[in-house]
Kinemage of the C-alpha trace (Angstrom):
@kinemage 1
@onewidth
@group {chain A} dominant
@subgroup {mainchain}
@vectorlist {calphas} color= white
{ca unk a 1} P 23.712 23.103 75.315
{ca unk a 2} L 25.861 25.384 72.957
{ca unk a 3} L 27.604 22.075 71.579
{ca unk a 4} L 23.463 20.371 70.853
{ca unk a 5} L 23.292 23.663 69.258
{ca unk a 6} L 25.729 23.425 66.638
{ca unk a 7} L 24.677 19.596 66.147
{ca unk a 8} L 20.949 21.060 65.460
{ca unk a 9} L 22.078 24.179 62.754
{ca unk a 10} L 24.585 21.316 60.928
{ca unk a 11} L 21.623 18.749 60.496
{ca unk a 12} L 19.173 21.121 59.494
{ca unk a 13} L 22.367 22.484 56.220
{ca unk a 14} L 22.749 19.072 55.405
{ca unk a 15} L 18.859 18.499 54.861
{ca unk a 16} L 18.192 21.902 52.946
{ca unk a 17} L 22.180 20.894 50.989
{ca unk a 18} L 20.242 17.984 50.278
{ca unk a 19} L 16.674 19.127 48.926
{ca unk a 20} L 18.237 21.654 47.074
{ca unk a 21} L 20.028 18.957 45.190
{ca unk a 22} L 17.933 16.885 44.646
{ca unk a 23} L 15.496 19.905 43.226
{ca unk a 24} L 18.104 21.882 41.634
{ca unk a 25} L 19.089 22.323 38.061
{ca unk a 26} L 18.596 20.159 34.747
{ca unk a 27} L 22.238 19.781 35.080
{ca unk a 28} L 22.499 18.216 38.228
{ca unk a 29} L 19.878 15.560 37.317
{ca unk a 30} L 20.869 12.309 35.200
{ca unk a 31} L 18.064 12.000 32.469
{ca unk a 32} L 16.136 8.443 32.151
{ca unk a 33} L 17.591 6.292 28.969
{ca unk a 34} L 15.480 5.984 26.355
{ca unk a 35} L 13.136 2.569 26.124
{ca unk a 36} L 13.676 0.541 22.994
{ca unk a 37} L 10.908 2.394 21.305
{ca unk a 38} L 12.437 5.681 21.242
{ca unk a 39} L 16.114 4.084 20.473
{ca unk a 40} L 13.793 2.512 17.010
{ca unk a 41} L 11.909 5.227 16.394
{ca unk a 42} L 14.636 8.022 16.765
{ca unk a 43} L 15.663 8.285 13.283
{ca unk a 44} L 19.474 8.876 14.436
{ca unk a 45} L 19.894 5.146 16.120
{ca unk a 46} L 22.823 3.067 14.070
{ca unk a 47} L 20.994 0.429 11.884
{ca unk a 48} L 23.520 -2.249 13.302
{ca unk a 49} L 21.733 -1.268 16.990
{ca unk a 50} L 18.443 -2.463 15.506
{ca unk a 51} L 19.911 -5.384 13.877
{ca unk a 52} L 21.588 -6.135 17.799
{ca unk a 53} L 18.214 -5.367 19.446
{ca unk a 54} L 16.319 -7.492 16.603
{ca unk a 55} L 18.016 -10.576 17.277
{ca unk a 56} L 17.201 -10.906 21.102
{ca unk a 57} L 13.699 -11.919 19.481
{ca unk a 58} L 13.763 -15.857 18.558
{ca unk a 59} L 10.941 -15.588 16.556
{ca unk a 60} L 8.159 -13.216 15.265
{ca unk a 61} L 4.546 -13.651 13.787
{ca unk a 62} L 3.691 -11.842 10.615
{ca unk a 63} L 0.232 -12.280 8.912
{ca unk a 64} L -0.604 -11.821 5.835
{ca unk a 65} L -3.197 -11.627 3.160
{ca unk a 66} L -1.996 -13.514 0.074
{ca unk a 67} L 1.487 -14.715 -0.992
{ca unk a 68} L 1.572 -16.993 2.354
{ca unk a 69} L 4.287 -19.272 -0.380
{ca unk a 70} L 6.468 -16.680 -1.425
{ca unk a 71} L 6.601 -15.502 2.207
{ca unk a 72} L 7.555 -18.394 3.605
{ca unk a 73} L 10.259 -19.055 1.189
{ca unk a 74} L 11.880 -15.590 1.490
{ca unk a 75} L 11.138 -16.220 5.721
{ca unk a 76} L 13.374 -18.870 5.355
{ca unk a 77} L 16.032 -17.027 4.020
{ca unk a 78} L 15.703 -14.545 6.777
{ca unk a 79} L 15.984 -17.174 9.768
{ca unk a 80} L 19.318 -18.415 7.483
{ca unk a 81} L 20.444 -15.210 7.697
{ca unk a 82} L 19.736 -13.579 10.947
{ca unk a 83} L 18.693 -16.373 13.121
{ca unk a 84} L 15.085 -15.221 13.633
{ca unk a 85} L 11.782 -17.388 12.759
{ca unk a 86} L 9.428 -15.654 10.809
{ca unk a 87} L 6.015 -17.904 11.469
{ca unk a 88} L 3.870 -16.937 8.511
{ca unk a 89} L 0.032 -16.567 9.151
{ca unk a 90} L -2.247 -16.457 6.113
{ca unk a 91} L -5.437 -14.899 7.176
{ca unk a 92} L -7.833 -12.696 5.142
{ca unk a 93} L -7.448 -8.862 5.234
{ca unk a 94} L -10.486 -7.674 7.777
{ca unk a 95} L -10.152 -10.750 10.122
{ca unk a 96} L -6.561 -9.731 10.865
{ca unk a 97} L -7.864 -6.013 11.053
{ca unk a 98} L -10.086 -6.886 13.490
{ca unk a 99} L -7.682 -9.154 15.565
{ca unk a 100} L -5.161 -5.851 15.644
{ca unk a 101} L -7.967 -3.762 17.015
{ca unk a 102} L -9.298 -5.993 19.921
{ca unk a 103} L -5.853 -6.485 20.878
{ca unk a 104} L -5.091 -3.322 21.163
{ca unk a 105} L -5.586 -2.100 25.176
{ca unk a 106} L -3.261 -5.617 25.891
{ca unk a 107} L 0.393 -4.827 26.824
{ca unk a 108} L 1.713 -7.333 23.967
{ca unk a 109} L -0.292 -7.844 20.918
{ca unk a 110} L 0.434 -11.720 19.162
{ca unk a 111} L 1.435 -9.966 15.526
{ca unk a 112} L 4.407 -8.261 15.028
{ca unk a 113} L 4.598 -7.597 11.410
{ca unk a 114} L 1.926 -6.941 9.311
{ca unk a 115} L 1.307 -7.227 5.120
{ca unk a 116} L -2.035 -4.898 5.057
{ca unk a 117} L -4.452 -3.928 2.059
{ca unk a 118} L -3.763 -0.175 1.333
{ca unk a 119} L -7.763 0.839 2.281
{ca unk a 120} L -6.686 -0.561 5.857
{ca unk a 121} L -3.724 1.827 6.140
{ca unk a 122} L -5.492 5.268 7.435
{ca unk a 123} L -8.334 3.210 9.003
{ca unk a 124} L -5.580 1.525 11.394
{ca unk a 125} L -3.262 4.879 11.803
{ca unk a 126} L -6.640 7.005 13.170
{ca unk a 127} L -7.356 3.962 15.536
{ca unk a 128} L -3.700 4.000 17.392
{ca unk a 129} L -3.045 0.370 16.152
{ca unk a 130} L 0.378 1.168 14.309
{ca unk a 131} L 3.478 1.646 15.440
{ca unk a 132} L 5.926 4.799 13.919
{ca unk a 133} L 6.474 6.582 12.194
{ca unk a 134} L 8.998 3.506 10.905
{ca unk a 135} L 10.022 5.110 7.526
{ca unk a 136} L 13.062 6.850 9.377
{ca unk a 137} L 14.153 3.501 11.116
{ca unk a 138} L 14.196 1.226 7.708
{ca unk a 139} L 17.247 1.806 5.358
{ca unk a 140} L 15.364 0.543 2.567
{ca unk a 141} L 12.539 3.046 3.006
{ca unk a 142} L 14.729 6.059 1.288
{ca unk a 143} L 14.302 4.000 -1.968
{ca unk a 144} L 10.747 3.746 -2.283
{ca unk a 145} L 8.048 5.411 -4.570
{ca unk a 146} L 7.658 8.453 -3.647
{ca unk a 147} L 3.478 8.800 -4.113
{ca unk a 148} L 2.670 5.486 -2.732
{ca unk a 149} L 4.897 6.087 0.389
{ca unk a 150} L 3.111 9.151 0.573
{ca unk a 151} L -0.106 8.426 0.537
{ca unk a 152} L -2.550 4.867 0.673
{ca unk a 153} L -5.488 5.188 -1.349
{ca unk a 154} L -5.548 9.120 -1.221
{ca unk a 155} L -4.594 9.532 2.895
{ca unk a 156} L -1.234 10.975 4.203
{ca unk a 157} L 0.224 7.388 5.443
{ca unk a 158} L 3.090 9.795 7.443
{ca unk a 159} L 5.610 7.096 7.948
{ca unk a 160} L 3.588 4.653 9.541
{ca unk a 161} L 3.543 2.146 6.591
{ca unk a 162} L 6.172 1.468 4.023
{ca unk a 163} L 4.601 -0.115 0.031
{ca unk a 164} L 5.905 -3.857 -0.594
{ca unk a 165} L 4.379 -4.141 -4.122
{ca unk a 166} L 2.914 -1.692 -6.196
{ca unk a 167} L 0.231 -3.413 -8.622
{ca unk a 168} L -1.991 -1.946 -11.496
{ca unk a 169} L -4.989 -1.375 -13.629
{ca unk a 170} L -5.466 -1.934 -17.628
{ca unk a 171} L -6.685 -2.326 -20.453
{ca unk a 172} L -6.222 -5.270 -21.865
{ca unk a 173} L -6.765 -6.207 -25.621
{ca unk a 174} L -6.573 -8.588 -27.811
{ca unk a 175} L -3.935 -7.995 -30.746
{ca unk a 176} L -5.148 -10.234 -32.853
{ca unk a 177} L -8.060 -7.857 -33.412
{ca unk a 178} L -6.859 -4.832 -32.452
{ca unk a 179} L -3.478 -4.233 -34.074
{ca unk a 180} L -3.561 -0.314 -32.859
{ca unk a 181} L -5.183 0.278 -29.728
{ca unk a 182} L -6.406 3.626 -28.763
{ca unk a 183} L -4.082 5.168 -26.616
{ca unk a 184} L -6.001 8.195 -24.528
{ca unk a 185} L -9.367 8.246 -23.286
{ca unk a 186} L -10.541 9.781 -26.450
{ca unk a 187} L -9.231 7.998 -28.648
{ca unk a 188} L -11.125 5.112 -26.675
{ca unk a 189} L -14.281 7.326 -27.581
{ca unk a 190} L -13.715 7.179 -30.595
{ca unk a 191} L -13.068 3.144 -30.939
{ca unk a 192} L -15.800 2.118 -28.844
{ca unk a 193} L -18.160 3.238 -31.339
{ca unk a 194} L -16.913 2.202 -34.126
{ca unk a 195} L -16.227 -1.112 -32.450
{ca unk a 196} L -19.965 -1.410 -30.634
{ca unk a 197} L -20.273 -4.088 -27.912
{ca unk a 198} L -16.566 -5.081 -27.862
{ca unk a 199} L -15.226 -2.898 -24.950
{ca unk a 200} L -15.908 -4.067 -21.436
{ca unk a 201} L -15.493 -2.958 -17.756
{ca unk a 202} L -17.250 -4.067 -14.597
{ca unk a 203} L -19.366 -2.194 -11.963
{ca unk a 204} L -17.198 -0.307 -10.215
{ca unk a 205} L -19.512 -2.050 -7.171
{ca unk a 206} L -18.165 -5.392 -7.808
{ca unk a 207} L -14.495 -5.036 -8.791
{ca unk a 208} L -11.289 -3.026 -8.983
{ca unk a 209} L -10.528 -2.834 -12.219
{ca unk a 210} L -14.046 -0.844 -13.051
{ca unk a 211} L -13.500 1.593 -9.859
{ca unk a 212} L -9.757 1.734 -11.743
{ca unk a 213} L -11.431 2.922 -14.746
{ca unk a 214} L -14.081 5.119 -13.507
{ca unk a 215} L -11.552 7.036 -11.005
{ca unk a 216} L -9.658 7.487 -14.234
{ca unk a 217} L -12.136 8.827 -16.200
{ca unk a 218} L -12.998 11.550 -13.324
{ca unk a 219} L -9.054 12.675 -13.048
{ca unk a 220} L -8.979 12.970 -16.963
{ca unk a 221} L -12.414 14.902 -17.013
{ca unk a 222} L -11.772 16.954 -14.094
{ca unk a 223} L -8.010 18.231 -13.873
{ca unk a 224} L -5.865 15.680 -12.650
{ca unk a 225} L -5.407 13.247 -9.083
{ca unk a 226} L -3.399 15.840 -6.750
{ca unk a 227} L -6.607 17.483 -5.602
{ca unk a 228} L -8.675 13.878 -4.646
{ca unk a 229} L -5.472 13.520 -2.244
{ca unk a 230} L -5.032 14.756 1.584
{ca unk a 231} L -8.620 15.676 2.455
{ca unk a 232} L -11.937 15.216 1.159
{ca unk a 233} L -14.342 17.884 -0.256
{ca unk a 234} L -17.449 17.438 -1.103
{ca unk a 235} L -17.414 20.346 -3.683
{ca unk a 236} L -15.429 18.409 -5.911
{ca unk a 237} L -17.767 15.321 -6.096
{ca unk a 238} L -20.433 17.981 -7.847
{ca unk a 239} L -18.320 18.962 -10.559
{ca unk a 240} L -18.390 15.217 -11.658
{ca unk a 241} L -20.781 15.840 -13.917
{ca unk a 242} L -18.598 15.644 -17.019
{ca unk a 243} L -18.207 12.167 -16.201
{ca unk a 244} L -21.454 10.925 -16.119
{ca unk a 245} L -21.671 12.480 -19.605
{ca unk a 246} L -19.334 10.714 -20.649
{ca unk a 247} L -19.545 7.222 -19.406
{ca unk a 248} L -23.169 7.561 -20.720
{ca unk a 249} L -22.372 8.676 -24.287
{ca unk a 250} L -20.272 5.324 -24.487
{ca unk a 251} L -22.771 3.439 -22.924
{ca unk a 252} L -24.668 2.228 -25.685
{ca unk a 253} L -21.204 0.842 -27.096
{ca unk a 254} L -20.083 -1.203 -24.017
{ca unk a 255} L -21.170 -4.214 -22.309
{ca unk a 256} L -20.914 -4.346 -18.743
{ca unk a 257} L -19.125 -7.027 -16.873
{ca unk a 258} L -19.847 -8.673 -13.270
{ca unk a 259} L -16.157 -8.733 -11.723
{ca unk a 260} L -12.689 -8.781 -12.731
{ca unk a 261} L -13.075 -12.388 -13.730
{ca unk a 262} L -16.081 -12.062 -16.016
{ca unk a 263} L -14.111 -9.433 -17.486
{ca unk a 264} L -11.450 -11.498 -18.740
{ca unk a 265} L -14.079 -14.453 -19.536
{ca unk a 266} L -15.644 -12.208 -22.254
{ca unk a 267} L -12.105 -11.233 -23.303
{ca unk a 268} L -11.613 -14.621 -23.767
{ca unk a 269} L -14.252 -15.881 -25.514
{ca unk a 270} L -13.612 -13.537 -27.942
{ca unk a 271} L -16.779 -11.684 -27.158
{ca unk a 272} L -15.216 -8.440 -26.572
{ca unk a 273} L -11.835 -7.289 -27.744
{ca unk a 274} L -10.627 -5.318 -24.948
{ca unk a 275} L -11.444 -4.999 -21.283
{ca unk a 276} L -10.328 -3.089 -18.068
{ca unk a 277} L -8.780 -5.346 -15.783
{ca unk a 278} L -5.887 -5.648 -13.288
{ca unk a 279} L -2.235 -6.711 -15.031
{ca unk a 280} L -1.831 -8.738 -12.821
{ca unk a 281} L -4.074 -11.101 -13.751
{ca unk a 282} L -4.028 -10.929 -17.387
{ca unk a 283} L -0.900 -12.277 -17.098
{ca unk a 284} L -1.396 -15.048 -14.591
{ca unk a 285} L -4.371 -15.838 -16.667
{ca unk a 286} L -2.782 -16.160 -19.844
{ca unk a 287} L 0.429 -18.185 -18.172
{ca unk a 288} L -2.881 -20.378 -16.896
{ca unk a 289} L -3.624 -20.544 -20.653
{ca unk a 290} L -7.361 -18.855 -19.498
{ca unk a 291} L -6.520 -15.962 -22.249
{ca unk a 292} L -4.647 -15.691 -25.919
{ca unk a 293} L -1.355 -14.988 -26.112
{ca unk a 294} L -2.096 -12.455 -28.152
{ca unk a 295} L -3.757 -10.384 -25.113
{ca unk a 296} L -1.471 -7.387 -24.445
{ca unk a 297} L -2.110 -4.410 -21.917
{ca unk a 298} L -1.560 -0.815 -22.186
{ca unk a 299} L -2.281 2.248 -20.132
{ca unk a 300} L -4.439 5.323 -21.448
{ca unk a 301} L -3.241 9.135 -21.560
{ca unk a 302} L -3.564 11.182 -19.469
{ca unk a 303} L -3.421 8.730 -16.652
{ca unk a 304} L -4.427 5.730 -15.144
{ca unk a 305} L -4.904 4.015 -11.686
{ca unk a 306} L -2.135 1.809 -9.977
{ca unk a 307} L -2.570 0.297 -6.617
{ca unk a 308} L -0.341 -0.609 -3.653
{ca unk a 309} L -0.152 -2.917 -0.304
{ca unk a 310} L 1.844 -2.630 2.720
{ca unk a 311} L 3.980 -3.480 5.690
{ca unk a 312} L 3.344 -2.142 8.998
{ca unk a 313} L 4.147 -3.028 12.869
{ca unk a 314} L 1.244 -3.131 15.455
{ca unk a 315} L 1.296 -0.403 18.042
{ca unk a 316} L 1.845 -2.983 20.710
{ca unk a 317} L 3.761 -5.689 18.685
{ca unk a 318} L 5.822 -7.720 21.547
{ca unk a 319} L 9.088 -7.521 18.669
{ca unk a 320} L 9.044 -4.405 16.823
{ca unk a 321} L 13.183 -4.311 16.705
{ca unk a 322} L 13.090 -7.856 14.862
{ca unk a 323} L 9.794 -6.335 12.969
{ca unk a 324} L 11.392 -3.615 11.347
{ca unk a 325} L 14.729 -6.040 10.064
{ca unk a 326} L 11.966 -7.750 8.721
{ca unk a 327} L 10.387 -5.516 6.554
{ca unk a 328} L 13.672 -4.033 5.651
{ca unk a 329} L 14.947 -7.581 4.463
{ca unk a 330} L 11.056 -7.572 2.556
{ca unk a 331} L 11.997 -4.001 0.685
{ca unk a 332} L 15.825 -5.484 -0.186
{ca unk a 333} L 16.191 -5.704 -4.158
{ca unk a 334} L 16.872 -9.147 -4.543
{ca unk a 335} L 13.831 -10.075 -2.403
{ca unk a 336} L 11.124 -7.269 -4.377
{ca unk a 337} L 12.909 -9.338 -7.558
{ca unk a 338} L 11.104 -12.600 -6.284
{ca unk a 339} L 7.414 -10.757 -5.722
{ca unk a 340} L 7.722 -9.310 -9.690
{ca unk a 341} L 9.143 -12.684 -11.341
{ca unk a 342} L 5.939 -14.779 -9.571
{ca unk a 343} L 3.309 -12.544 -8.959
{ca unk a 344} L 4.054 -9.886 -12.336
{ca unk a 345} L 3.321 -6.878 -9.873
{ca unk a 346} L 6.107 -4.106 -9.944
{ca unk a 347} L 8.645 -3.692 -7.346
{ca unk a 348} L 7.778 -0.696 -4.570
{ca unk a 349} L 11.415 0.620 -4.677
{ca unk a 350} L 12.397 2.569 -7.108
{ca unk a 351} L 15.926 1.653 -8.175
{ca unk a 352} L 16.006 -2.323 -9.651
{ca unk a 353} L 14.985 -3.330 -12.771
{ca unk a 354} L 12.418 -5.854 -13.925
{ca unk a 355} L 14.328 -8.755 -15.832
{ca unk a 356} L 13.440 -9.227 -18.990
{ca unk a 357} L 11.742 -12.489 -19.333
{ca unk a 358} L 9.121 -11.021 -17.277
{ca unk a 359} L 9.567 -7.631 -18.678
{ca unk a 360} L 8.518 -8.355 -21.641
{ca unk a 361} L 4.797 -9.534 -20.209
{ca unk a 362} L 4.415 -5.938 -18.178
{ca unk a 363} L 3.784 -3.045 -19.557
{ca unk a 364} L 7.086 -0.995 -20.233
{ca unk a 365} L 8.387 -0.046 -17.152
{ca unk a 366} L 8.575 3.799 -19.133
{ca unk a 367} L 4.880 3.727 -19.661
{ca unk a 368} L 3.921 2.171 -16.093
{ca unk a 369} L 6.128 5.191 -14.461
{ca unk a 370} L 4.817 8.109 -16.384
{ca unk a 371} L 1.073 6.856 -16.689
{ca unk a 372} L 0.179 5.174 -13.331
{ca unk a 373} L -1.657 7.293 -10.757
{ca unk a 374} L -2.447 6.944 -7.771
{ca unk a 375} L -6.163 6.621 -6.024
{ca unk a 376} L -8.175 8.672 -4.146
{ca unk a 377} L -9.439 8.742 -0.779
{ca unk a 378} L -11.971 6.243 0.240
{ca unk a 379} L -14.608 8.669 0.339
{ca unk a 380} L -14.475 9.404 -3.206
{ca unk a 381} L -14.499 6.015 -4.110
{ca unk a 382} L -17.723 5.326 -1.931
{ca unk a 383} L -19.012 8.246 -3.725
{ca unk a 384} L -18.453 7.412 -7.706
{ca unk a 385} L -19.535 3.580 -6.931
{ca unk a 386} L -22.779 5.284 -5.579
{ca unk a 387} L -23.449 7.761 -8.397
{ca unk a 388} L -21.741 5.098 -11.106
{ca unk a 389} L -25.298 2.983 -9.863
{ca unk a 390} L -27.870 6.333 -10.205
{ca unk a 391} L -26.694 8.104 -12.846
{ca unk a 392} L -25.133 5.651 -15.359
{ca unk a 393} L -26.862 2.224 -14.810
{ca unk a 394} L -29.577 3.242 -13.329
{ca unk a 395} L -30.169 5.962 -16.461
């Protein structure tokens, strides 16, 4: 009996030995690796482990909105160099939206990279659909600019979205007949009247490049962008009524235009001499011979709006490693180079140069990087198209 005894009290040490084990102390237990997402995300993870974890993908989907030829060409250039297809998809901007968000509850979405309109940015970060912050994970993200990393059409983007192209808004005039533009909102005042009928923006309603020029006006009249950034406040919307002042006393001296296109029509027809409108495609539309060559742009003092696009990775992309080379290899300088010599839109990083024979169709890069500013949040924007209708067209 004695020796069952011992038996017994040695079985029962070796259990508790046991439990205690395998209950004890952080340092007794071996901690779970980290899943690929953390290893991305991490911000300390060698950029050669990506580049190793990227190319276990064959192939990944990216859509886009526009520039399906350019993408292709540079995607071609990426499979030469890192062995991964890039199948571009062109598809319009909300479509693809709406494909991210009822894919979202799958395990694997069926995009992996995505080229999205800046208003889509905070729309798809509050609905879960994007994967980050990535801004840590992307070499090419440290040489970006700064206020359009920062923020997409006035919201915090927070590393979830890095700018490809940065694009802007003008005026554009004819030199030919205006030899010495006016180079502030005042001294467009000042022109305008003197000049009746021969200045021309659009409703803000129907096109950019009058919401570019309104949203000017209310930063000039009212102290500046910084506070229509972050968070919204209704307060600030009532003080606007400097603006509507304003864009009424030169009302009787403009003409109003339908879009961005009828914009440029008048300007060239020669019935007005200048006209807000994107760079963009004042320059595509004079290469197009659809304007003079004598059409020039310029950006007013104090400020004016400027525009951006960008790249993001879908919360449940099936090949965010290969993703993220991707939009690295996007933000490289030769390959921003390619977007500014065909499309005339201005690189997102900071750091390269615009070569000359297309330099000299832009505005100076000086100007563009002191002058441009960046938009507001959405709500403003819903706000001043709104009260554009009531108090200035409607008055």
């Amino acid at each position: 009996m004695q020796k069952y005894k011992w038996i017994g009290l040695l079985l029962a040490a070796f259990l508790l030995a046991s439990l205690s084990f395998g209950c004890g102390g952080g340092e007794q237990q071996a901690e779970a690796p980290p899943d690929n997402e953390e290893i991305l995300l991490s911000g300390e993870t060698d950029w050669a482990k990506i580049e190793e974890m990227a190319k276990e993908s064959p192939e990944i989907t990216f859509y886009t909105f526009t520039y399906k030829d350019i993408f292709t060409e540079i995607a071609s250039e990426f499979e030469s160099k890192y062995g991964i297809k890039v199948n571009v998809v062109l598809a319009e901007a909300n479509p693809t939206y709406q494909k991210v968000l009822a894919e979202q509850n799958n395990p694997q979405g069926t995009i992996d990279a995505w080229f999205m309109q800046a208003s889509q940015v905070d729309k798809a970060k509050s609905a879960q659909l994007l994967f980050g912050p990535i801004d840590m994970a992307i070499p090419n993200a440290q040489y970006l600019e700064p206020t359009a990393k920062m923020y997409a059409e006035g919201t915090p983007i927070e590393g979830y979205a890095l700018p490809l192209r940065l694009n802007q808004a003008v005026i554009a005039y004819d030199s030919a007949k205006v030899p010495d533009p006016p180079k502030s909102f005042s001294e467009l005042e000042k022109w305008v009247e003197e000049n009746p009928q021969k200045f021309t923006y659009c409703d803000p309603n129907r096109g950019g490049s009058g919401q570019a020029f309104v949203n000017s006006v209310i930063y000039w009249l009212t102290g500046g962008a910084d506070q229509y950034l972050g968070e919204y406040d209704e307060q600030k919307v009532e003080s606007w009524g400097t603006v509507w002042e304003w864009l009424n006393k030169i009302e009787p001296y403009v003409v109003y235009s339908s879009n961005n296109n009828d914009a440029l029509d008048k300007l060239n027809r020669g019935e007005v001499f200048m006209a807000a409108a994107w760079e963009d495609m004042v320059i595509t539309a004079m290469n197009e011979g659809q304007l003079p060559k004598t059409v020039k742009s310029i950006l007013l003092e104090p400020g004016y709006i400027g525009g951006a696009d960008y790249l993001a990775v879908p919360a449940n992309a099936k090949n965010k490693a290969a993703a993220l080379l991707w939009i690295n290899f996007l933000l490289e300088p030769d390959i921003q180079s390619k977007f500014v010599e065909t499309n005339y839109v201005y690189p997102a990083r900071t750091d390269i140069s615009i070569p000359p024979a297309v330099a000299e169709k832009m505005l100076p890069l000086e100007q563009f990087r002191k002058l441009r500013q960046p938009w507001g949040l959405p709500q403003y924007k819903e706000k001043y198209n709104e009260l554009w209708l009531k108090n200035v067209a409607g008055s």
